[in-house]
VMD Tcl script that draws the C-alpha trace (Angstrom):
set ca {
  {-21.27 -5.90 -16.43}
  {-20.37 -9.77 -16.29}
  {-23.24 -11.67 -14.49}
  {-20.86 -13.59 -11.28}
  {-23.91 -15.06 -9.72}
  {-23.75 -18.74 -10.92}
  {-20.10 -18.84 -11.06}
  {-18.12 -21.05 -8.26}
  {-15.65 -19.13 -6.24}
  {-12.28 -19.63 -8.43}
  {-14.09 -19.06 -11.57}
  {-15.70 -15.96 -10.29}
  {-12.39 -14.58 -8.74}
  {-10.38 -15.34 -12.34}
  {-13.14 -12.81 -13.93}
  {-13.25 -10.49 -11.50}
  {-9.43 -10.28 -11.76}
  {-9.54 -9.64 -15.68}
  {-12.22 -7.08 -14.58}
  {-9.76 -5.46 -12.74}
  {-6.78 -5.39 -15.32}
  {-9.34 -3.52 -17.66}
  {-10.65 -1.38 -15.04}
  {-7.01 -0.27 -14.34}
  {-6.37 -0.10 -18.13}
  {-10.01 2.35 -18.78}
  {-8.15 4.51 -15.74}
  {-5.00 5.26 -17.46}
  {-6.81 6.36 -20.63}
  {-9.33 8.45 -18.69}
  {-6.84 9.92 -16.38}
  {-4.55 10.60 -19.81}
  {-7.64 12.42 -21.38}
  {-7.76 14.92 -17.46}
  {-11.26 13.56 -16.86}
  {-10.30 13.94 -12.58}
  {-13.37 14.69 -10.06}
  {-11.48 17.25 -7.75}
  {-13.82 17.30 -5.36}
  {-14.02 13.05 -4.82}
  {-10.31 12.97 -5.17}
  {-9.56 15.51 -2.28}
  {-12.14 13.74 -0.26}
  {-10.60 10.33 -0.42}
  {-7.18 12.03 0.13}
  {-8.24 12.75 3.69}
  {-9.47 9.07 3.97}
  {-6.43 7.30 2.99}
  {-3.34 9.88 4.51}
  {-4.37 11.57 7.58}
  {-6.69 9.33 8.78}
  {-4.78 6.34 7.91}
  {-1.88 7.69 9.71}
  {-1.83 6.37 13.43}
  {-2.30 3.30 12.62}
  {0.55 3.15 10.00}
  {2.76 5.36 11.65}
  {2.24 2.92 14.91}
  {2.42 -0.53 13.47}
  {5.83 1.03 11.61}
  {7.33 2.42 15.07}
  {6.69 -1.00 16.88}
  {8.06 -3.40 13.58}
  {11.12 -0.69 13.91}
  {11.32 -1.31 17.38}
  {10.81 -5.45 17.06}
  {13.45 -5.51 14.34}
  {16.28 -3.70 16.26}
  {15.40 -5.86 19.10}
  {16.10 -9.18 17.22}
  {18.82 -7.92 15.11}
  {21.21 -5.47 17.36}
  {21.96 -8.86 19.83}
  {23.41 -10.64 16.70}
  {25.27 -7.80 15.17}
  {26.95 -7.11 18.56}
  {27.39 -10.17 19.01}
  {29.46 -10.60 15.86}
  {31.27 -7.03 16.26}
  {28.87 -5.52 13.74}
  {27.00 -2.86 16.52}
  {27.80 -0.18 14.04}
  {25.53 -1.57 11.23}
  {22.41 -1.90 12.91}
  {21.03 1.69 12.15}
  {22.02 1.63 8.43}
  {20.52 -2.61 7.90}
  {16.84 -1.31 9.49}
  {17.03 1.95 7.59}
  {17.52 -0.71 4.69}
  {14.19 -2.24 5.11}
  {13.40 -0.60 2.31}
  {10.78 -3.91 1.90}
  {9.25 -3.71 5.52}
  {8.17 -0.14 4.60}
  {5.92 -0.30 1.90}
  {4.74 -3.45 2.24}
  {3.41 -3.07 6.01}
  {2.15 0.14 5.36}
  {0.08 -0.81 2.14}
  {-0.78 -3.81 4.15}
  {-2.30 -1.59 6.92}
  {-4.03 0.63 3.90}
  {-5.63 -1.97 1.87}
  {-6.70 -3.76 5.10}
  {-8.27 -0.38 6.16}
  {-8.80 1.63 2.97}
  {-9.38 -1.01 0.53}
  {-11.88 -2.99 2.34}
  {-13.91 0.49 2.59}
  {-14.06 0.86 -1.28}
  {-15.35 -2.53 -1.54}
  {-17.97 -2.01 0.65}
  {-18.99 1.19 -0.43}
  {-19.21 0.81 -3.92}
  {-20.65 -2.56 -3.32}
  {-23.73 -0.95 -1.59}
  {-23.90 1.40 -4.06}
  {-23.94 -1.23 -6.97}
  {-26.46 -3.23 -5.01}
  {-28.45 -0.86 -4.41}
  {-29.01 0.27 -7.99}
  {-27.14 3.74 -7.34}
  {-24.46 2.65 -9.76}
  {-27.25 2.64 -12.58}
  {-28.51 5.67 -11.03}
  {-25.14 7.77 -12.09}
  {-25.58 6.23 -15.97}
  {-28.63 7.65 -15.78}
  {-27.29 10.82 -14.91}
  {-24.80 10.54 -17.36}
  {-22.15 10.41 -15.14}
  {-19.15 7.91 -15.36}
  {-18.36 5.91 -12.76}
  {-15.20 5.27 -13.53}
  {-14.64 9.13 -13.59}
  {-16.47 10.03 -10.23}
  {-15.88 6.55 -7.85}
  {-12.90 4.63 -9.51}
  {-10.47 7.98 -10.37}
  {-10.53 9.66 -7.39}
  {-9.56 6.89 -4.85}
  {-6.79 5.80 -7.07}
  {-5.31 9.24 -7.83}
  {-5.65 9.16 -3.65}
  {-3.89 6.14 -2.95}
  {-1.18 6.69 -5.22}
  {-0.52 10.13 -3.83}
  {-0.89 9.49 -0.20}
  {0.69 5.83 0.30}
  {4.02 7.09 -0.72}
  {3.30 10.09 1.90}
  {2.10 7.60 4.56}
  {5.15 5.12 3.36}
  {8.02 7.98 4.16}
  {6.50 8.90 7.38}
  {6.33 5.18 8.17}
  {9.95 4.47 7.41}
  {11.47 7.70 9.64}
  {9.20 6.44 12.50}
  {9.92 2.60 12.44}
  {13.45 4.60 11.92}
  {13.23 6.57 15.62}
  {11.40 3.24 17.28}
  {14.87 1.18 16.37}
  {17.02 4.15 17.64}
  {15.14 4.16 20.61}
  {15.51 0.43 21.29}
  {19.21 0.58 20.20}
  {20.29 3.04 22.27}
  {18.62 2.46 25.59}
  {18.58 -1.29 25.38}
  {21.96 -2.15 23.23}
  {23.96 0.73 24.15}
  {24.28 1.68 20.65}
  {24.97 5.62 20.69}
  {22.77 7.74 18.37}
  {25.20 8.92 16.38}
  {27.01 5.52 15.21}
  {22.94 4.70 14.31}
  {22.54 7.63 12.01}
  {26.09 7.53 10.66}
  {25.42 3.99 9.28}
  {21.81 4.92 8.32}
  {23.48 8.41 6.11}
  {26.48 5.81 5.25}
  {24.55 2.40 3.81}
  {21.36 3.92 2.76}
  {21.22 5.45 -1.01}
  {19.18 8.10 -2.34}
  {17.66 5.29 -5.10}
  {16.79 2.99 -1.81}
  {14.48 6.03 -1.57}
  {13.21 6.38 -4.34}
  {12.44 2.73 -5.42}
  {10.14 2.71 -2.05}
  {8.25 5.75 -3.30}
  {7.94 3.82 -6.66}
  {6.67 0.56 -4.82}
  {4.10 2.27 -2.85}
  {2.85 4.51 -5.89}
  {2.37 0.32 -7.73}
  {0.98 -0.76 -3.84}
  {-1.93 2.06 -3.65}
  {-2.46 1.18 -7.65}
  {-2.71 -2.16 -6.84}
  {-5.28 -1.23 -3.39}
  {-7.88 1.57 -5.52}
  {-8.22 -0.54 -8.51}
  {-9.15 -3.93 -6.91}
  {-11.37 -2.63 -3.56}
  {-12.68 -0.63 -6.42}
  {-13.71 -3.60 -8.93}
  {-14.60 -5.76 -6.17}
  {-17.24 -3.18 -5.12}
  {-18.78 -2.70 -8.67}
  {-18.82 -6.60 -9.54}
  {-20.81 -7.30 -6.30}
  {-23.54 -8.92 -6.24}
  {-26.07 -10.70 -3.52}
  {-27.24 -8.13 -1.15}
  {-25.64 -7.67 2.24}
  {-24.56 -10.88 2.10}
  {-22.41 -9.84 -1.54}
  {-21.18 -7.03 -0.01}
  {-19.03 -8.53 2.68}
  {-18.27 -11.44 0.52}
  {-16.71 -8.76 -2.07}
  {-15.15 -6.54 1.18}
  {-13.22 -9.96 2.46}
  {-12.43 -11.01 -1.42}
  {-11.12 -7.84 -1.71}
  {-8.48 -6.71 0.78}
  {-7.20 -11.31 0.27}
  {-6.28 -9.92 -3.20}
  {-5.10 -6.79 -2.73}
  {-2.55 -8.13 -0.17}
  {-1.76 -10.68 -2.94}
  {-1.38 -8.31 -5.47}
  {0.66 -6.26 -3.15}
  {2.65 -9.19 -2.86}
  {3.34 -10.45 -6.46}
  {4.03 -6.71 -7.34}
  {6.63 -6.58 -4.51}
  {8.21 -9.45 -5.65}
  {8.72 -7.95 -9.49}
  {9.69 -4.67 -8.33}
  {12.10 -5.67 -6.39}
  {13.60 -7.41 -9.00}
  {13.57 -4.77 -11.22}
  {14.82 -2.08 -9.09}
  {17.19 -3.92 -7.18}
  {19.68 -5.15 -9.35}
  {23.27 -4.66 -9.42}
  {26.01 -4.79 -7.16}
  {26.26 -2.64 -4.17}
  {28.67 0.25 -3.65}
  {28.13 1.44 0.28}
  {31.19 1.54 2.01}
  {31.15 1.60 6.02}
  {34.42 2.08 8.25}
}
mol new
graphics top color blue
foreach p $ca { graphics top sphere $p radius 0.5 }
foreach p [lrange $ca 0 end-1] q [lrange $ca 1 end] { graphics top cylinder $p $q radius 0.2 }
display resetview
């Protein structure tokens, strides 16, 4: 383990970064050779879907509600009324993004500060001594469960944001249900789908690996701890953001073919 004690803050942030990109790479070989804790991994399941959920599912029903508000006025305005379901079912951005926001903000501050503790408390040595990996029974298990459950939490975000801007749209701008859905089923493609499942597969990624290196390169005590808990969830919500910006340029290129009448 690299000694960050003497380092100054950028300097120790640039290693612990590298740290991270081999962390990620030693979890793709291990999860290649099947070497999964079940046990851990269904554990930290529960901790990043269900009980992650409210709090997703509400900050997505009030952006979806926020959204229609400030966009419906300017559609109808220009004549356009009919496009406002199918442009906020298009936020195929706001999805992911808020919601791995609201998980690495929640989830990936708590990996940081539990492995953390356990690292400065010596139980990290403890598990070499028991021959254990900790890669294998801490680092596996809350990536395999961020990568499963964001996209869950992600899909369930988007239909509720969905229902908060039909809600707005129809008792506020008049806009009848069906004219929403019709341009939501009309504009909205199956690959708009599936490129946010792909970006929040990358987001929780992004979330395990770094709460999860953060935690095992503390150092310091307490005071270490929530140094590496704040460090952590700043990057994640830049890595979140640098690998939204190249996804979306990979995934959305090329003209587009909806058609609306």
């Amino acid at each position: 383990m690299v000694n960050l004690g003497n380092k100054s803050g950028l300097q120790q942030w640039s290693q612990r970064l590298i740290a991270a990109m081999f962390l990620a790479g030693q979890v793709f070989l291990h999860l290649l050779q099947g070497r999964i804790h079940r046990r851990n991994t269904i554990e930290q399941m529960t901790i990043v879907g269900p009980k992650s959920a409210i709090i997703a599912l509400l900050t997505a029903t009030f952006v979806g509600m926020v959204f229609t508000i400030q966009v419906a006025k300017e559609f109808i305005d220009v004549g356009a009324g009919s496009f406002v379901g199918g442009v906020l079912g298009l936020t195929r951005e706001l999805a992911p993004v808020l919601t791995a926001v609201v998980v690495a903000g929640r989830v990936g501050s708590a990996f940081a500060a539990e492995i953390g503790t356990m690292r400065v408390t010596e139980q990290i040595d403890a598990l070499y001594m028991l021959k254990t990996d900790p890669i294998d029974y801490l680092v596996i298990p809350r990536v395999l469960a961020c990568c499963v459950m964001l996209p869950v939490l992600t899909l369930m975000s988007l239909i509720t944001g969905t229902l908060g801007g039909l809600v707005i749209a129809e008792n506020i701008h008049n806009i009848s249900p069906y004219s929403f859905i019709f341009s939501i089923q009309t504009l909205v493609q199956p690959w708009d789908i599936i490129s946010t499942v792909i970006k929040a597969v990358v987001f929780g990624g992004v979330i395990a690996v770094i709460g999860c290196n953060w935690g095992l390169t503390t150092t310091g005590g307490a005071k270490g701890v929530g140094q590496s808990t704040t460090a952590a969830v700043v990057t994640s919500l830049i890595g979140i953001f640098a690998a939204n910006v190249i996804l979306s340029w990979v995934l959305f290129q090329g003209p587009s073919t909806a058609n609306i009448e």
